[in-house]
Structures are given as structure tokens and as C-alpha cells.
C-alpha angles and dihedrals in degrees: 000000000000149000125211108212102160116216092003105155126233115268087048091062092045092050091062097033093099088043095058086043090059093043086051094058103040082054095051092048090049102046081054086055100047091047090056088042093055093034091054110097106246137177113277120182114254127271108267100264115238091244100056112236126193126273117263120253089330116206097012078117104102109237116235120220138155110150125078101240086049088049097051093050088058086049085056093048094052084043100056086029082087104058136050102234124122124282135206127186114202125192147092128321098270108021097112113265095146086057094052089052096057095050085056094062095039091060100036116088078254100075100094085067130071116292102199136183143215129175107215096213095060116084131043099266095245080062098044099053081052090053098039095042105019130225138276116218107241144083094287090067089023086225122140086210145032122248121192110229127227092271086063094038087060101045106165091002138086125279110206110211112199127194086013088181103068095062117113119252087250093054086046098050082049097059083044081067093045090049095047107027108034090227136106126195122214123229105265092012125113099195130088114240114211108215131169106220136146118217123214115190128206121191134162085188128097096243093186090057082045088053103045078056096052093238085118134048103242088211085067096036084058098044088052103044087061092095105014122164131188125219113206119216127262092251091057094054101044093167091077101049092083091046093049092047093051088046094052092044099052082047093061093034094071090035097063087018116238142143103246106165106185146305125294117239090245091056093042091052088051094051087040085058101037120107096222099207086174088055110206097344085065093044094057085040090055093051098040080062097048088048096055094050097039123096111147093073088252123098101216126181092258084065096059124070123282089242089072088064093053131104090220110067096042126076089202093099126256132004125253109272114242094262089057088045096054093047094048089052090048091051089059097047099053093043095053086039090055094048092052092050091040088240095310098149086203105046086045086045089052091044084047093052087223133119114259088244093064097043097045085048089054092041096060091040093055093042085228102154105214090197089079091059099058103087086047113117124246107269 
């Protein structure tokens, strides 16, 4: 670990040499820590079989939402949950489209039947419309058997459709049938096939724009628009970023278990200014990994990842100078360092590998009250 701090003199450098020793070595324990972590077997879900299935026990998952706009999205899901029109959820990658959809069909008279999936983008288009329509056993599909397709898979239940917009003209004028008629065709086959599906859409696209430039039908683009509902992004509803942390958090807590009691202020400070161009899926992402690092019970910044930290990725203006980022590291230190010694100045100044002096001298500068910390359990 270094710093380039070109012409510093002297005394400056010595003044944060113990502080990038004890950032040295909290990288290198926690590298350690990520690498067993990683190494360590743990439950994956399961590669997607080549027959689809349907999904197990979709929208039992409690939705969490604090913000209006949110709110209001899960007002327009019940709503649409009691009809059998089309559905299309906009909105950016990540923001949870695929969730919503699942909601829907925990909460329509169809929910006791498949909900199935299929991501548009996929799968080379000759294999979608397979997928999508089935095939008929003969020489016109060239296929020694026949396969039912997802609209028969899901008979009476709800077909989800992500990255819509990524389906060839002849697989969308296929689902207009579908729309209109009730009917798919396999491939190779020369029979209608009645089915009873409702198709919930997902895009991040601007179909319309799609459309103007004939790259969608505009009869699926209206059947579609009938219900449509926008998800905002994560940065635009920054109520819901803590809840969802903590959600996340206590998930993976019980999955590697572990007794992660909450998030420390610091780290809330740092999610609450993040941009979040990933939306939700960066969000889970963020806290499997805390999760993963953390074993104090407190989620710290030093547990999230060092994007979080960047100018870059966040639209709430500059970053902290190094002198705020040092103080605020140093905070967290001393703080995590007290509730393991139960506020014994000496034990946290040992743990710390620093003389008393220095640690009672950053303890008053920082207005940090050691006594609070003395019926704390040991971490």
C-alpha cells in the first residue's frame, strides 16, 4: 500500500506512516477473508434446465418499498394483478423488473399456475421461436420429435418476456398472434394451438424509438403499452436504498450465517451517496460482499466496495479529501476497537498496536466517549 504525494516533506509522511500500516494490514486480513470466503463451496442456483420449469413458489418474496414513487409502483401491480391484459415493465437494467413480475402473478387468479421466463436476448432467434412456439416432428422442422414450446408450458399461467426488445420481427409477429388470436403455431407444424398465457413484458429500451425506426411492430408495441409501469431507478427513490441494504444484509446473513446486526453510520452515509448505476442488482451485489467480509456484526466502509468511495460513480458532488478520508477511517477504527474492549482505552490501544497517548488523543479529537462503550459485548 502506498500513497504518491509528490514533494511532501518529511514530517508529513511520517505523520501518516502508522495510519497506512494499519490499512496494510486490514487489506491484507481481509483479502484473506474474501479468498476463504470464495474458496468456501456454497449453494448456487441451479443451471437453467434445457426444458423450462416453472419457477418455485414466485413473489412469496416480500417487496420492499418505502419511497412514494416505489409505493405507488406496487399500487399499479395489485392493480393490473386483476385483469389479464398485457403488462410491460420499463425501466433500467437492474431495477427489478423480473421481481415485479412475479408479484404480479402472486397476486392474479392465475397464481396457482406456472410463471415462466424467458430473456430474449438470450438465444440465437432460430432457437427462441423454438422455445417460444415449439416444434412439430417431421421434415418441415427437420425434428425427429416434437417439443412444446413455453406458451404451452405455461398453460393458464404468465409468461415473463425480458429484454423484449431484442426479439426478431418474425418472433414478434408471432406473440401478436398470440395477443389477438389466442393461438401459437409450432415450428413445422401446420395446426393452431389454442393456449391461455399472459404475457408480461420487461424492456430498458425505448420501444417507441424501436418502433419509428421499424425495428417493432407497432401492433405489439400497442398491445403492450396498454398497461405499461415505470420503474424509476434506485438513485431517484433514495428512501429505499437503506431498507434494501438492510434487507439484503439480514438475507445473506442467515445464508452464511452470520450475526450481522446492522450498518454502521459511515457506511450508511457512503450507500445513501452512491449513484447506483446497477439499481437494486448492485445494491444485493454490494451487501453479499459485505457480508462476506464482515465479521464484527457491523458492516463498516471498509466492507463495501471501493467504488462506492469514487467520484465517479456518484452524481453528490466530490469526493472527501484525503484528510477527511483519513479522520473518518480512524473514527471507525477506534470505535470498533472500544466495543471490542468494552471501553478499556488500554486493551483498544493494544488491539490497535498504538501507544495510549496516541489513542486517548484521538479519542478526545474525534469526541468519541469510551464510557458507552463499557456494557458492549465483546465482537
Amino acid at each position: 500500500v502506498s500513497v504518491d504525494i509528490p514533494k511532501a516533506p518529511p514530517v508529513f509522511l511520517e505523520a501518516h506512516c502508522d495510519f497506512l500500516a494499519v490499512v496494510a494490514a486490514l487489506v491484507g486480513s481481509l483479502s484473506v477473508r474474501l479468498r476463504d470466503e470464495l474458496t468456501r463451496p456454497r449453494r448456487r442456483p441451479a443451471a437453467l434446465p434445457a426444458e423450462p420449469v416453472p419457477s418455485r413458489e414466485p413473489g412469496t418474496e416480500i417487496p420492499v418499498a418505502v419511497s412514494k414513487s416505489m409505493r405507488l409502483v406496487l399500487r399499479q401491480v395489485t392493480q393490473a394483478a386483476t385483469s389479464n391484459t398485457p403488462v410491460l415493465f420499463r425501466g433500467e437494467e437492474g431495477t427489478g423488473k423480473e421481481f415485479l413480475a412475479t408479484q404480479l402473478h402472486a397476486q392474479s387468479g392465475r397464481r396457482q399456475k406456472p410463471f415462466l421466463r424467458l430473456g430474449c436476448g438470450s438465444e440465437p432467434p432460430e432457437v427462441a421461436e423454438e422455445t417460444l412456439f415449439g416444434v412439430q416432428k417431421g421434415e418441415a422442422s427437420e425434428s425427429t420429435r416434437s417439443k412444446r414450446g413455453l406458451f404451452e408450458l405455461a398453460q393458464g399461467g404468465t409468461l415473463f418476456l425480458d429484454d423484449i426488445e431484442e426479439l426478431p420481427p418474425q418472433i414478434q409477429k408471432g406473440l401478436v398472434r398470440v395477443l389477438h388470436e389466442g393461438t401459437v403455431q409450432r415450428k413445422g407444424g401446420t395446426e393452431p394451438i389454442h393456449v391461455d398465457v399472459r404475457i408480461v413484458a420487461a424492456t430498458s429500451a425505448s420501444l417507441g424509438e424501436l418502433m419509428a425506426r421499424g425495428e417493432f411492430l407497432e401492433d405489439l408495441y400497442y398491445d403492450l403499452g396498454v398497461l405499461p409501469i415505470y420503474i424509476p431507478a434506485l438513485r431517484d427513490r433514495a428512501g429505499d436504498i437503506l431498507p434494501l441494504a438492510e434487507h439484503f444484509l439480514a438475507g445473506y446473513s442467515r445464508e452464511l450465517g452470520k450475526p450481522l446486526r446492522r450498518i454502521s453510520t459511515p457506511a450508511i452515509d457512503l450507500l445513501n451517496q452512491y449513484h447506483w448505476p446497477g439499481n437494486v442488482r448492485e445494491l444485493a451485489s454490494c451487501m453479499e460482499r459485505a457480508a462476506m467480509l464482515c465479521d464484527e456484526g457491523v458492516v463498516r466502509t471498509y466492507h463495501l466496495p471501493p467504488t462506492l468511495q469514487t467520484a465517479e460513480s456518484s452524481n453528490t458532488g466530490p469526493s472527501l479529501s484525503f484528510g477527511e478520508a483519513v479522520a473518518k477511517f480512524e473514527q471507525e477504527l477506534l470505535v470498533e476497537a472500544l466495543k471490542k474492549a468494552r471501553g478499556n482505552m488500554f486493551q483498544a490501544a493494544r488491539d490497535l498496536r498504538e501507544s495510549y497517548r496516541v489513542v486517548n488523543y484521538k479519542v478526545k479529537k474525534y469526541g468519541i466517549d469510551p464510557k458507552r462503550f463499557t456494557m458492549g459485548r465483546r465482537g
